[in-house]
C-alpha positions in Angstrom: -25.7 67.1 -24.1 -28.0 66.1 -27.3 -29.6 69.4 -27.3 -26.1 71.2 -27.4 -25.2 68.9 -30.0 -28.9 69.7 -32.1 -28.5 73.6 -31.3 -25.3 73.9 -32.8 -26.1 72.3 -35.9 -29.2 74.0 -36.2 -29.9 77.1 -34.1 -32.7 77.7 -31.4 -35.3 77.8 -34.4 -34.3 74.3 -35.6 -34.4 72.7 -32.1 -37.1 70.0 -31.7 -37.7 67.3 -29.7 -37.4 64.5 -32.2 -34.0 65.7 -33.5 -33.1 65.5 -29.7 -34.4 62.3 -29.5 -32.8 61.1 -32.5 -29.3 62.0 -31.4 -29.9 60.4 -28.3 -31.6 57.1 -30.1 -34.6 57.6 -27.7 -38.4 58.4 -28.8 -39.7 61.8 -29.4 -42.0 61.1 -26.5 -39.4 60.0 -23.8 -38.0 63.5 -24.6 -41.2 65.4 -24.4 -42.1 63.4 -21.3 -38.1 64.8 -19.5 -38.5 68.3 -21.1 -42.2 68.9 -21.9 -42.2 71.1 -24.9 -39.3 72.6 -26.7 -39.3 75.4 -24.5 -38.4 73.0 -21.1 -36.0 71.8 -23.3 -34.1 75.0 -23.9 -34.3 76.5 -20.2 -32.7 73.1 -19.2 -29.9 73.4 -21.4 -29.7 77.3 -20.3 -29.6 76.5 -16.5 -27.1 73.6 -17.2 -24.5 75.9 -19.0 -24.6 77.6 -15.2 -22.9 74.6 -13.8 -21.0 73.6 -17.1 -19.2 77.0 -16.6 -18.1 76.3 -12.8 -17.1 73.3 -14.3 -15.3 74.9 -16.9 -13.4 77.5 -14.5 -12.3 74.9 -11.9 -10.9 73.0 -15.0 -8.8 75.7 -16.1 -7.9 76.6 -12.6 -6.7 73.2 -12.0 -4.6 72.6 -15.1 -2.8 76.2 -14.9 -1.1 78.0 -12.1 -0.8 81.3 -14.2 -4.1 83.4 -13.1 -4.3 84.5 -16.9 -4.0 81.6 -18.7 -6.3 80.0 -16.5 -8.3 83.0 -17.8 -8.0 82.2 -21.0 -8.4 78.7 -21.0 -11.5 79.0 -19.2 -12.7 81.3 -22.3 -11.6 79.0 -25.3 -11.6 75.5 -23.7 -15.2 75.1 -25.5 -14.0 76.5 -28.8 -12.6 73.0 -30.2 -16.1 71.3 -29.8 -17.7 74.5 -31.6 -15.5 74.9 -34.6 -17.4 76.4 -37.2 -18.5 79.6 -37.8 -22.2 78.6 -38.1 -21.8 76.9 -34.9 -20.5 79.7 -32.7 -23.6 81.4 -34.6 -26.3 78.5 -33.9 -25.1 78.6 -30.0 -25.1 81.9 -29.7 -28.9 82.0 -30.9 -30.0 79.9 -27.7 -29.5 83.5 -25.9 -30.6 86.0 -29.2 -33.6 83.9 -30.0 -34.9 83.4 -26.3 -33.8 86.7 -24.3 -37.3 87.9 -24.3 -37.9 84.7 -21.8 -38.2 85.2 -18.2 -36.5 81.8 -17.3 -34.4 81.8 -19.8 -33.3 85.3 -19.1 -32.7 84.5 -15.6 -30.3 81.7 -16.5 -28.5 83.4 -19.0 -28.3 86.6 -16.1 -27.2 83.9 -13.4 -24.3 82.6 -16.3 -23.1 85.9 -17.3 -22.8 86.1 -13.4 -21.0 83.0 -12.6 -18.4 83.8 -15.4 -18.1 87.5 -13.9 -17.2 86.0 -10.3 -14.9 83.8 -11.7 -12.9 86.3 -14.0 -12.6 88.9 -11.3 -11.1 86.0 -8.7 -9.1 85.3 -11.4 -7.7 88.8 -12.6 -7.3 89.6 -8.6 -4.6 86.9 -8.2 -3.2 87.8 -11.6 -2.9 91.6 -10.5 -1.5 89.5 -6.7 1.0 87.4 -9.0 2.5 90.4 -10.6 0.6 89.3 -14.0 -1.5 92.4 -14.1 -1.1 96.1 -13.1 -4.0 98.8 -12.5 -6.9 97.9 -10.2 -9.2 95.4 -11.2 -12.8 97.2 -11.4 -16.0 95.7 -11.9 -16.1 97.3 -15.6 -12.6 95.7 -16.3 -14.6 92.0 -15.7 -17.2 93.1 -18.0 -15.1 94.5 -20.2 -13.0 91.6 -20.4 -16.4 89.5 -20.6 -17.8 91.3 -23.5 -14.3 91.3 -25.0 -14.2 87.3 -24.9 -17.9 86.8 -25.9 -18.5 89.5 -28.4 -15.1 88.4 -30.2 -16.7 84.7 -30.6 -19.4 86.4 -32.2 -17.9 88.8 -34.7 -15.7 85.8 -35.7 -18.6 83.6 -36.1 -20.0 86.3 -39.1 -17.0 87.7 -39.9 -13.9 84.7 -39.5 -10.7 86.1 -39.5 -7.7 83.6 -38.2 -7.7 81.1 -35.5 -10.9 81.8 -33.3 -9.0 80.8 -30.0 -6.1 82.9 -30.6 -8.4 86.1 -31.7 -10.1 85.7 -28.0 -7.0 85.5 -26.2 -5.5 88.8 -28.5 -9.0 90.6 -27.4 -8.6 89.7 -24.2 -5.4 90.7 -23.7 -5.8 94.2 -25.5 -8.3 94.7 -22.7 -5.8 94.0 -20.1 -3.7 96.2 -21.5 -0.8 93.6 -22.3 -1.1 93.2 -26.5 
């Protein structure tokens, strides 16, 4: 999506309509008349990560029978279109610079949810497959959630090695099987 493409390259503050617009070689006005202010814009983009991250799950479930590197796949298959440091920053700031929003707060909430189902599924059959040992608690998904995540951002202000491979290493710690 254009906005994706605008947030990453400027952040939530530098989103606007015409630099949507101009991405997508449309007016500023077609924009305004889909979204209706910058805000509609962002809680669009929100509510579309919800179905972007299905998407991405089913992917990874698709292309990998190991539970755990579908796991991890599902984590980093993003990451190539991100790249930068400043990007994994700027995309980040979509949920920093707007948490204080209702909608957008339900979004993110229904997100962080969608990605919680799909990891515990996921760590279930890895524990079934033999992958995993211990039991697989609802603070092991959100651990392993905040692991991923909060890893993307520490490497977007502080990047040390190969993004990808530092989630998967964080990850993995967590799961006890560094």
């Amino acid at each position: 999506m254009a906005g994706m493409a605008v947030l990453m390259e400027f952040g939530s503050d530098g989103i606007t309509l015409a630099r949507v617009a101009q991405v997508l070689g449309v007016t500023a006005a077609a924009v305004r008349q889909r979204f209706g202010s910058k805000r509609g814009l962002l809680v669009e983009m929100a509510r579309r990560r919800i179905d972007q991250t299905e998407l991405r799950f089913a992917t990874a479930r698709a292309a990998f029978t190991s539970p755990l590197e579908a796991l991890y796949q599902a984590f980093t298959a993003e990451l190539d279109q991100i790249g930068a440091p400043p990007q994994v920053a700027n995309a980040f700031s979509a949920y920093t610079d707007n948490i204080g929003d209702a909608d957008m707060r339900a979004a993110f909430a229904t997100e962080l949810g969608v990605m919680e189902r799909h990891i515990g599924e996921l760590l279930r059959e890895a524990a079934d497959a033999g992958e995993l040992s211990g039991p697989v608690t609802p603070a092991l998904v959100s651990t392993v959630l905040a692991a991923a995540e909060g890893t993307m951002l520490v490497w977007a202000l502080v990047p040390r090695g190969e993004l990808k491979a530092r989630v998967r290493e964080a990850v993995a710690v967590v799961l006890g099987l560094d």
